[in-house]
C-alpha positions as CSV (number, residue, x, y, z in Angstrom):
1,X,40.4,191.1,-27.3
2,X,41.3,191.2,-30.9
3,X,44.1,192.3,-33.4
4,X,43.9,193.4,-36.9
5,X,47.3,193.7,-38.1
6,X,48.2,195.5,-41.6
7,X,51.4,194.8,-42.5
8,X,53.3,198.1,-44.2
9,X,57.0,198.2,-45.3
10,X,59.5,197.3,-41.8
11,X,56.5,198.5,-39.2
12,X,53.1,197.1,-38.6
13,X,50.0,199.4,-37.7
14,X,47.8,197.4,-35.0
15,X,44.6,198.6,-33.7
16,X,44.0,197.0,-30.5
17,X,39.8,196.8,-29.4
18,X,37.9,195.5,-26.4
19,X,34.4,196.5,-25.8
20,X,35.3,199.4,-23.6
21,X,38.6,200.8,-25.3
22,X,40.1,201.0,-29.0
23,X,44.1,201.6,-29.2
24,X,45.7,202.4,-32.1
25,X,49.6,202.2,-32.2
26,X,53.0,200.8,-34.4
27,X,55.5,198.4,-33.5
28,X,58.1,197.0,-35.1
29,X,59.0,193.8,-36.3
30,X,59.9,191.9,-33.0
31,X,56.8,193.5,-31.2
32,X,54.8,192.2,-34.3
33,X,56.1,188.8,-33.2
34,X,55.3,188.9,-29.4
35,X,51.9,190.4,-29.9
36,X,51.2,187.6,-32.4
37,X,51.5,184.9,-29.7
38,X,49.9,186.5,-26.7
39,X,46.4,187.5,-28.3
40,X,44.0,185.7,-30.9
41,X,45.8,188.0,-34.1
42,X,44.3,188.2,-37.2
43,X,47.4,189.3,-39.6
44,X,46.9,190.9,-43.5
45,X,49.1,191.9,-45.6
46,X,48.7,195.0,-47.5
47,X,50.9,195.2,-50.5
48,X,52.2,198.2,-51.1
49,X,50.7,200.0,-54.6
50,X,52.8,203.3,-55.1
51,X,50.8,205.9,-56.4
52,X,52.7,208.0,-59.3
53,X,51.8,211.4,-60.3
54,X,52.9,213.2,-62.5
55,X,53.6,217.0,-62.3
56,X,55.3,219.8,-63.8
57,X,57.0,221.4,-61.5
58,X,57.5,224.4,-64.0
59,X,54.9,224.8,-65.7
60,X,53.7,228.3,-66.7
61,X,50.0,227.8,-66.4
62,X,48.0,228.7,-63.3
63,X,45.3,225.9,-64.1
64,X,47.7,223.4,-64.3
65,X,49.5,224.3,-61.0
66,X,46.1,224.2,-59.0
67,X,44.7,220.8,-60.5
68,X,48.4,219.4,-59.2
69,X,48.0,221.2,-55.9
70,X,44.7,219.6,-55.9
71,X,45.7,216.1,-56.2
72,X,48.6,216.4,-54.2
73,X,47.0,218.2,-51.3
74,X,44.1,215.5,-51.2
75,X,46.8,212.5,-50.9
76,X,49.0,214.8,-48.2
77,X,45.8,215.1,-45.9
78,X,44.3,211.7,-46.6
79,X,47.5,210.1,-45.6
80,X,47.5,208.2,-48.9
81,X,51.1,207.5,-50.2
82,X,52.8,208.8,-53.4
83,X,55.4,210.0,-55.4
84,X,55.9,213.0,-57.5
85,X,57.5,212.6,-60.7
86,X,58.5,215.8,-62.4
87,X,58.5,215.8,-66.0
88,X,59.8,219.4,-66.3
89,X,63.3,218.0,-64.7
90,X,63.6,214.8,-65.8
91,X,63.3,213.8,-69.0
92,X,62.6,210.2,-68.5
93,X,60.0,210.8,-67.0
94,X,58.0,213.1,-69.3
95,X,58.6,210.4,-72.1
96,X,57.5,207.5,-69.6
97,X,54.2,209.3,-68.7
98,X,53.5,210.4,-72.7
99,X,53.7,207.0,-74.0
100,X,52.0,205.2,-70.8
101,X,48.6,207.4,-71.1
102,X,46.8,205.0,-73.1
103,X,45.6,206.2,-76.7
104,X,41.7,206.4,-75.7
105,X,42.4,209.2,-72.9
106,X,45.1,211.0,-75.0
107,X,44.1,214.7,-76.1
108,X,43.0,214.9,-79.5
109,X,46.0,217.7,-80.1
110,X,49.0,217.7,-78.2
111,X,50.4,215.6,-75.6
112,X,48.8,214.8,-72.4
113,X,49.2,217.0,-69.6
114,X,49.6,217.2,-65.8
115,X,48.5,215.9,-63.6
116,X,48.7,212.7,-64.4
117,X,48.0,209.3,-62.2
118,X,49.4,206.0,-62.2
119,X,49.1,202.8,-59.5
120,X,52.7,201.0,-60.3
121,X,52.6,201.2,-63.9
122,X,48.7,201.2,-64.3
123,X,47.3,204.2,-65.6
124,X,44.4,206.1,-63.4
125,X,43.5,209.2,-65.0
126,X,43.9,212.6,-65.6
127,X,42.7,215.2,-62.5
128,X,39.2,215.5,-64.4
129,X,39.2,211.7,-63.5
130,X,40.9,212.1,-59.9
131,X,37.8,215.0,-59.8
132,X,35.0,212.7,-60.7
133,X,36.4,210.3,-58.4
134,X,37.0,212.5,-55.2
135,X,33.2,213.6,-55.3
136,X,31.7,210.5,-55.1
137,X,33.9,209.5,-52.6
138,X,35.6,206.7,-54.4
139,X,39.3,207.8,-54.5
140,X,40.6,204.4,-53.5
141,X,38.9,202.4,-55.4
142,X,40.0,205.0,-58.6
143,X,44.0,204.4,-57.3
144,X,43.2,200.4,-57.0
145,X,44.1,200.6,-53.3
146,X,41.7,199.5,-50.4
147,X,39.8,202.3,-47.9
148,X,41.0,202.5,-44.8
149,X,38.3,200.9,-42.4
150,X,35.4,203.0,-41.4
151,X,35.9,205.6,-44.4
152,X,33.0,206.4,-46.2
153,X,34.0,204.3,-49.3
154,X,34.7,201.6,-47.3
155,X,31.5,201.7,-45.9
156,X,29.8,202.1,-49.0
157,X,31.6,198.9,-50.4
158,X,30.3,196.8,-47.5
159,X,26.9,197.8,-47.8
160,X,27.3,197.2,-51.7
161,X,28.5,193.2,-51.0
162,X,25.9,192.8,-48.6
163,X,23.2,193.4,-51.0
């Protein structure tokens, strides 16, 4: 038996396998400890990228709502982490994302709109971008993070290295 241990935050994620049986549970920190010395443990840390996007939480357009739904729904159901930052509330953040959307994916009238995605301060695109990404099944790689194993970008990133 084998352990692949991600390291997240305060709690660990292990996936426990043996030929006949997979087990997939958390334990904290002192559990991380004893589990490391009983089996053979592989151990990886994961650093943790936030993923920022940016909405308006007031916006009067319908097409702007559903493109934010649409990003934010995807990351609730994929279990992929993020914050919302609203820039109809809080000013600081409406100036932060207008002068972090780099000049080559600014509108050519106007200010950018939302949604808008950031990894830590990286920019990521707009949704057409998150869009483009999502159907070819390379959202992870667009927020700089890494697949979880066995999804379909993962696998597609193996078989890409191996040729």
């Amino acid at each position: 038996m084998h352990s692949l241990i991600y390291l997240k935050d305060c709690h660990v994620d292990v996936e426990l396998t043996c030929s006949s049986w997979s087990q997939k549970k958390e334990l904290g920190p002192l559990d991380l400890l004893s589990s490391f010395f009983r089996t053979q443990t592989t151990a990886v840390a994961v650093p943790r990228m936030v993923t920022c996007v940016y909405i308006a939480s007031s916006s009067g357009s319908l097409a702007i709502k559903k493109k934010q739904q649409d990003v934010l729904g995807f990351l609730e159901a994929n279990k992929i982490g993020f914050e919302e930052e609203d820039i109809a509330v809080n000013e600081e953040n409406r100036k932060w994302m207008r002068e972090n959307v780099p000049e080559n994916s600014q509108p050519a009238t106007g200010y950018p709109l939302p949604p808008q995605v950031f990894t830590e301060t990286q920019y990521r695109g707009d949704y057409e971008d998150f869009f483009e990404a999502r159907e070819n099944s390379a959202v992870y790689s667009f927020l700089g993070l890494t697949g979880p194993p066995g999804s379909k970008e993962t696998e597609a990133q193996t078989k890409q290295h191996e040729a």
